[in-house]
N, C-alpha and C positions, 0 to 999 in steps of 0.2 A: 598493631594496626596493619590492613592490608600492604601499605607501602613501603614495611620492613620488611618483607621477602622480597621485594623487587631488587634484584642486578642487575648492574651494565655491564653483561657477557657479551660474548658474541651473540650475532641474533643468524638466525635463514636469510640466505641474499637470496631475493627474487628479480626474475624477469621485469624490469621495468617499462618494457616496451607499452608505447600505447595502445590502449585500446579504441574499439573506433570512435571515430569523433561525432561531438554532438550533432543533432540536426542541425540543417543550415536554414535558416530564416526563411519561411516560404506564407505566401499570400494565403488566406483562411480559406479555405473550399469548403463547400456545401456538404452537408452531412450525410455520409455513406449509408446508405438504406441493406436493414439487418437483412442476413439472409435469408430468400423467399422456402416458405413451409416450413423452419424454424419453429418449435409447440413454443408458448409462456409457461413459465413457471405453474400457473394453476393446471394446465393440461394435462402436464411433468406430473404434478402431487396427484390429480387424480388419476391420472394413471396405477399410480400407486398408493394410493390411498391404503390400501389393507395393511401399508409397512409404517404408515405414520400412526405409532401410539405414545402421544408422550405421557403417559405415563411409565414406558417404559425405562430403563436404566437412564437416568440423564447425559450418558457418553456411551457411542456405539463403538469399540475398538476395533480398530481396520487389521485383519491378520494379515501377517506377514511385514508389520512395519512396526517396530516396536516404540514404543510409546508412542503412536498415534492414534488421535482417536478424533469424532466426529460430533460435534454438540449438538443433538437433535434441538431442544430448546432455543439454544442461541441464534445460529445459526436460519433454522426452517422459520421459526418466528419473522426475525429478523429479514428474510429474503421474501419469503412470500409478503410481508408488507409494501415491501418496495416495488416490485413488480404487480402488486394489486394497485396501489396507489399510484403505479405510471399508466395500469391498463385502464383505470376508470376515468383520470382526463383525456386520454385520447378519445375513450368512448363519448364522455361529456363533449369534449371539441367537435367529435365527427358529429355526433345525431345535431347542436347546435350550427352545426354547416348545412346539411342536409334539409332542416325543419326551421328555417328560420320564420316562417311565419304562423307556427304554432307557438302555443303558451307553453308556458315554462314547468305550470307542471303538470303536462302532458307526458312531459318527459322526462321528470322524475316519476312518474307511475309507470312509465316504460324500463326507468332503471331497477324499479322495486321488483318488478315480474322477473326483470333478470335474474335480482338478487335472492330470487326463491328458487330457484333451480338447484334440486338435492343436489347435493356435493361441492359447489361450485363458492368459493366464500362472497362473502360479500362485499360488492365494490366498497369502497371509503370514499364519500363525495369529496368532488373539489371545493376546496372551501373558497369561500370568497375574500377572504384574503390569506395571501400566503401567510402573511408574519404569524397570523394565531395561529395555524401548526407549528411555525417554530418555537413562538412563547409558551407552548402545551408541552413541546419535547424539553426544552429547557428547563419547564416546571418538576416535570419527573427526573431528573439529572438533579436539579440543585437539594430535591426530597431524598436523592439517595445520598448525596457524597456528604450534607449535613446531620445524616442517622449511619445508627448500621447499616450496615451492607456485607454483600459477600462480594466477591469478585466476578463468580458469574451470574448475579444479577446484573453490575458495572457492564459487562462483556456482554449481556442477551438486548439491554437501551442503544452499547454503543454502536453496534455492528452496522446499521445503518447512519453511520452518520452521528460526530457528536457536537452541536451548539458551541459558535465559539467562544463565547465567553466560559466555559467550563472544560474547554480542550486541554488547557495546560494541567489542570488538577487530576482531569481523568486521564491520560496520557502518563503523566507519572505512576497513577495507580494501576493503568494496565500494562505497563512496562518492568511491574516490581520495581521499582527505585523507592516507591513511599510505601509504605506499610496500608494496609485497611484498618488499621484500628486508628482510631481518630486521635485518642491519646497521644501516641506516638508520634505523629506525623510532624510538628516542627522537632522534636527532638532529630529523627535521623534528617531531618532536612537539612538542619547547623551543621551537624556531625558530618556528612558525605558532602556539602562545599567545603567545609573544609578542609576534607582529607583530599578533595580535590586540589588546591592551591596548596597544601604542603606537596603531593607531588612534582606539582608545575616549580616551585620553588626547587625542589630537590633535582630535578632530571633534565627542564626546559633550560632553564639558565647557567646550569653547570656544560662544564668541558665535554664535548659528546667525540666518542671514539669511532672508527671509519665508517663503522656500519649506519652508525644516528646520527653522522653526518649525512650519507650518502640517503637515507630516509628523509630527515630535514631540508633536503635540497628538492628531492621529489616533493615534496610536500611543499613547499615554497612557490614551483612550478605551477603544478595543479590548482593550487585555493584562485589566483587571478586567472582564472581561467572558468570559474562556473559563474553561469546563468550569465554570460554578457550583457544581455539584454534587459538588467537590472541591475538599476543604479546603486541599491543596496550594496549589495557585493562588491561591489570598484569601492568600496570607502577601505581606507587603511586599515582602521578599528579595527572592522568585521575579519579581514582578512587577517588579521593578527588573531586576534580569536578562535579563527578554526584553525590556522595552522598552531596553539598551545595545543587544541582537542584531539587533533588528529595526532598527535607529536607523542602525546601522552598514552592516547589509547594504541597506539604502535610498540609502543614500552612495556604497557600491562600484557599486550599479546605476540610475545616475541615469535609464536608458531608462524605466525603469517607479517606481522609486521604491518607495515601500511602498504597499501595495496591502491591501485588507480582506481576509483571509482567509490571508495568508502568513503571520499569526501562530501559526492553527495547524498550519500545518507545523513549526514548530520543535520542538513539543512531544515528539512519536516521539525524536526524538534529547537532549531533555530529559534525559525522563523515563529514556534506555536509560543514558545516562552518568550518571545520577545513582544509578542503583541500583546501579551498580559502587562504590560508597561506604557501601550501606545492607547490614544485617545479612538474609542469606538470607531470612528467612521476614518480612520486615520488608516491609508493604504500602507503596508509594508514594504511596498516599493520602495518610496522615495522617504523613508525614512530615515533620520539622522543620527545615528546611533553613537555620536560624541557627545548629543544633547541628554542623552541619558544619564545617572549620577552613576560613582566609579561603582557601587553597589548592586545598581539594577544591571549592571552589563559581567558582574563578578557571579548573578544569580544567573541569570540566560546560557552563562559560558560554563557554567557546574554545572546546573540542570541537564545541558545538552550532553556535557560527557560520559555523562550517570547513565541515562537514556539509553544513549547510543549502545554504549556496553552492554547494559540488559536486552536491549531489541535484539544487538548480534549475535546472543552468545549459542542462538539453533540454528544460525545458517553460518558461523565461522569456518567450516570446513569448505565453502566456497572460496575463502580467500587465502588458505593454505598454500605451501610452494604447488605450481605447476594447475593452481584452483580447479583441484579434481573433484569438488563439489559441483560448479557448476557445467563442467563437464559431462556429469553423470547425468544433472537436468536435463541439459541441452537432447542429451538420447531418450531418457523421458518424455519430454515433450513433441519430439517428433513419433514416438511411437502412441503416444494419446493422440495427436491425430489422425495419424494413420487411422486407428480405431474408430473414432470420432466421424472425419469426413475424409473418406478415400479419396475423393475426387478433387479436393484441394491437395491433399499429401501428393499425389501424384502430378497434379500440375506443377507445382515445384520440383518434385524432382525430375522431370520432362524435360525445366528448364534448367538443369543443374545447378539449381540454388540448392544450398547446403543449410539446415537451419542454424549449425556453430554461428555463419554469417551475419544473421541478424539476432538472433534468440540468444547472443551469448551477452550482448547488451544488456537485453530486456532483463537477465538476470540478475547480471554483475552489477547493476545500477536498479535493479528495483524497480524499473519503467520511469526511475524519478525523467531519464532524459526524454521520453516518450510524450508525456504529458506535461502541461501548464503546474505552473508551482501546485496553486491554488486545488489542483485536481490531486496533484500526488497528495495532498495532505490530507482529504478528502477520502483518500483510497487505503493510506496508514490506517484511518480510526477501525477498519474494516481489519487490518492485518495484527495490529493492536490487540482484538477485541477476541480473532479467532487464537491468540494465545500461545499454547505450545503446540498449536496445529499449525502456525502460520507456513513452516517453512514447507507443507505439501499443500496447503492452499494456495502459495503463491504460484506453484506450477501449475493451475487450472487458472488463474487470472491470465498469467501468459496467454496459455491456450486460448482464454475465450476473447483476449483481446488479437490474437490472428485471425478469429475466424470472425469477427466481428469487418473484420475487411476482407472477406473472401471472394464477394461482388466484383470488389476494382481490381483484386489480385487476380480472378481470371480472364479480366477484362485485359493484364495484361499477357503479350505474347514472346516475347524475349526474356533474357538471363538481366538486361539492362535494366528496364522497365521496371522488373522483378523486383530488383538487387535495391533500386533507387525510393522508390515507394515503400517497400520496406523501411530501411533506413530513416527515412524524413515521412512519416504517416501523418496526414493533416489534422492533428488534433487539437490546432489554438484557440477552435472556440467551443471546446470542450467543457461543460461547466460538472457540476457534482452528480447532474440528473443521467449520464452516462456511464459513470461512476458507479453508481448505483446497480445500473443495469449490468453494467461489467460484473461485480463483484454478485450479485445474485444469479447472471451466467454460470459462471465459476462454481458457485454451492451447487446448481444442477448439476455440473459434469461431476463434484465430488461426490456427490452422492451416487448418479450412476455408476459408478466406480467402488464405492464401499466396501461392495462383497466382492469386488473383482480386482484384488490392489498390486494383481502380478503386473500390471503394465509399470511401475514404479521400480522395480528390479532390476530396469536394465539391465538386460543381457541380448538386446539387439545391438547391433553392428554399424547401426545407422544408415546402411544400407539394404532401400527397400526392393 
């Protein structure tokens, strides 16, 4: 079993020192309008239309980055949905502003002329009730995970977004913790809790030597410390729970150990397994997770460890002594925008904002502190889904969520201003439909970038 190669040797002492602290509670502000002459995704495509064939290879490999590569299918599918089905309500909303004293389907016959326009796909009406697109999506989700499947069929449904009542099951299966063959799936499901609490049994409650002490104490610190603003979290239980998960998974990865900010990665996979236990309309706020039996909280707390392990194991060189992964980002992402928008790049550094400053956050935590629980987990199914591409796609979410406030950022004019907006960006009433928009951003700039993947090499200086 994997748990007999584990020792309590010495482990790497890291810099404990904090990183910066979470945003601080600010009043909800109106929502930042994208920046002016910005194409949509259908623009984007037609512009290059002659490079979309899918029939081609179903993975474009990006050279110069080894084993990454780019899932035409998944992905383009996937994102051009989103961004058609946001561009066709807006259309629906505006011409219904504008015409309100015409018939209705005057204006579906205005939408149809659009819809004929070579190249141009076809809008997807709004429907008249939301919930049948979600019963529709769900429908296709629950056709796959009860047949075969392959995985990037799982990964082409989920990328937009997966139904939550089928999050927890798909989640594991895009995580590799469960198997795709159906056969299988409770057998290693028994097998990997339990070899979970044999660990916790063997390493949590035994005698810990200075180093898993001095881990166990960080770790003790930090768990009452996330998400304040949720009552969840302040319950004992909970807080007992992550610090076994985090305690463990420090153990199994003595290169890095625990690190500040790995605690809120756990949480997305918490929070998604714990609601498969709670009643449909039942918030996971103010849920009570002593009223759960000792069972359902023995499966949430295994599931999440499992997860967590698998999700970390392409971006673990981020939390490495002295986390020269996310260092290396941090120069990546200032040099994509450079590329991207000069005139933002340079506004910042006009004002000597550094983007270590704030971009070193957005990495080390995933944007989870960025955004609303509800959104991070929304944004997961998205990083999930793109696979063992996640950890270069998430440097274009960074990206497209800086430039997604480019407006107010050069609206400001000081290093303060700068520094502070940054820091606390008004996203509390941010719901999935941004989300969305965020992560199909992202697939544009990855794709303009495909045959150009030297800006990822870092070897700028960070000084422009």
């Amino acid at each position: 079993m994997e748990s007999d190669h584990l020792e309590k040797s010495s482990f790497w002492k890291k810099n404990v020192k904090s990183v910066a602290g979470r945003p601080s509670p600010k009043r909800e502000g109106k929502d930042i309008k994208r920046t002016p002459g910005s194409t949509s995704f259908q623009d984007f495509q037609a512009s290059v239309s002659d490079a979309w064939d899918l029939d081609d290879d179903e993975f474009c490999v990006i050279s110069g980055l080894e084993n990454t590569k780019i899932s035409k299918k998944v992905a383009h599918s996937a994102a051009l949905n989103v961004l058609n089905s946001h561009r066709s309500n807006y259309e629906f909303e505006s011409s219904t502003e504008n015409k309100k004293n015409k018939k209705v389907d005057s204006l579906e016959t205005e939408q149809n002329k659009i819809s004929r326009i070579p190249g141009r796909p076809k809008p997807i009406r709004r429907l008249p009730n939301e919930q049948e697109g979600v019963e529709n999506k769900l429908e296709k989700f629950q056709n796959l995970l009860e047949n075969s499947t392959t995985l990037q069929e799982l990964c082409r449904l989920s990328w937009s977004g997966i139904p939550g009542k089928v999050k927890g099951i798909t989640w594991r299966l895009l995580s590799g913790y469960l198997p795709m063959n159906i056969e299988r799936r409770n057998e290693v499901l028994e097998r990997k809790r339990q070899d979970y609490w044999s660990l916790v049994e063997k390493y949590y409650y035994t005698e810990h030597d200075e180093t898993n002490r001095d881990i166990q104490h960080q770790i003790n610190i930090d768990v009452p410390r996330m998400n304040p603003s949720i009552p969840l979290f302040q319950q004992k239980t909970v807080q007992i729970m992550f610090e076994r998960i985090l305690f463990i998974w420090s153990i199994r990865h003595p290169a890095s150990g625990y690190v500040q900010g790995i605690n809120d990665l756990v949480t997305p996979f918490y929070i998604v397994f714990l609601q498969e236990f709670l009643k449909e309309d039942e918030p996971f706020e103010k849920c009570f997770v002593d009223q759960l039996t000792e069972e359902q909280r023995r499966i949430v707390e295994a599931d999440s460890f499992w997860c967590l392990s698998k999700f970390m194991d392409s971006i673990q060189d981020n939390y490495v002594f002295a986390q020269i992964g996310i260092q290396k980002k941090v120069l990546q992402l200032e040099e994509l925008i450079k590329r991207v928008d000069e005139s933002l790049h340079k506004h910042l550094k006009e004002h000597n904002v550094s983007y270590l400053q704030f971009s070193f956050r957005w990495l080390n935590n995933l944007l989870t502190r960025e955004l609303p629980l509800r959104c991070t987990i929304r944004l997961w199914d998205t990083y999930l889904a793109e696979s063992d591409c996640f950890a270069t796609f998430q440097l274009y979410v960074c990206a497209a969520f800086l430039l997604y406030w480019k407006d107010c950022l050069m609206q400001q004019h000081d290093f303060q201003g700068l520094l502070l907006l940054l820091q606390n960006l008004p996203t509390q009433s941010w719901t999935s439909s941004q989300i969305s928009l965020l992560v199909a951003e992202a697939y544009k700039l990855k794709v303009m970038f495909a045959d150009a993947p030297n800006h990822l090499l870092s070897n700028t200086t960070g000084d422009s």
